[in-house]
C-alpha positions in Angstrom: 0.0 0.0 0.0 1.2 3.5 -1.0 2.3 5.6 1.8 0.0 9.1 2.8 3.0 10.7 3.7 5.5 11.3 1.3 6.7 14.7 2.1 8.1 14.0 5.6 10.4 11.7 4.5 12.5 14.6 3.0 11.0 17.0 5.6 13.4 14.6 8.0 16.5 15.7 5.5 15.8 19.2 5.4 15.6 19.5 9.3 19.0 17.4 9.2 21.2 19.6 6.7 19.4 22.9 8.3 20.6 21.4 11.7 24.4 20.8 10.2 24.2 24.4 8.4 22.9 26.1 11.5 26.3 24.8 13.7 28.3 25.6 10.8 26.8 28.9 10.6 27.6 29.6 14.4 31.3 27.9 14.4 32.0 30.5 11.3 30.6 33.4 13.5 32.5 32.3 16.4 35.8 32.6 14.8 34.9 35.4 13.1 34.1 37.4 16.1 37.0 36.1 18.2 39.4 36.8 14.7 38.4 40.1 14.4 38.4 41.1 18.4 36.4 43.1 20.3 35.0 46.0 19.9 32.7 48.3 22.5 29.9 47.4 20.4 30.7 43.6 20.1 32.7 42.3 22.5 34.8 38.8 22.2 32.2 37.4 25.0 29.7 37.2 22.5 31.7 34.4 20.8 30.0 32.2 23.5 26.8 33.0 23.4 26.7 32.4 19.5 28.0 28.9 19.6 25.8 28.6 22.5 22.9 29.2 20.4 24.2 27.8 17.1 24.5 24.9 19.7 21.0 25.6 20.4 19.5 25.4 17.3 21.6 22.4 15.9 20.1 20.2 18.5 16.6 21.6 17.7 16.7 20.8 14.4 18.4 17.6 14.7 15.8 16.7 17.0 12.7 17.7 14.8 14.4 15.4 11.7 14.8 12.1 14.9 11.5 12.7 15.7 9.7 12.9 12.2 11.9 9.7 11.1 10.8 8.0 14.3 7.1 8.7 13.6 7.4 7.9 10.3 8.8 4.3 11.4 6.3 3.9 13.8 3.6 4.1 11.2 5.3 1.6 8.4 5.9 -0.8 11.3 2.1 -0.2 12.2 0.6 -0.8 8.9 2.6 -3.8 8.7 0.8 -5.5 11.2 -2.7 -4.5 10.3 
């Protein structure tokens, strides 16, 4: 029988690479800031707070794509034993 949900399977991706690009993202702006140095107006403390919430993020996303491949095993295993 043919699936009903054919767009969270590469929902599940999308949430994975925007995880991996999000902690990218934050490691590049991290050594950016701490290359660069501090300024009045942006001081080499915020280095932490952005990988902080790079960090953040990353495990959001990462978390969204787990949980949408989980369900998504949940329901093949499910129809299998109707």
């Amino acid at each position: 029988m043919e699936t009903e949900f054919k767009l969270l399977k590469p929902t599940t991706v999308i949430f994975k690479i925007l995880a991996w690009l999000a902690l990218i993202i934050g490691l590049i702006g991290v050594v950016g800031i701490l290359l660069k140095g501090g300024t009045p107006e942006n001081p080499r403390s915020v280095a932490v707070v952005v990988l902080f919430v790079s960090f953040l993020y990353f495990l959001i996303f990462f978390t969204v794509g787990e949980v949408l491949k989980l369900l998504l095993v949940l329901e093949e295993r499910t129809r299998k034993t109707e």
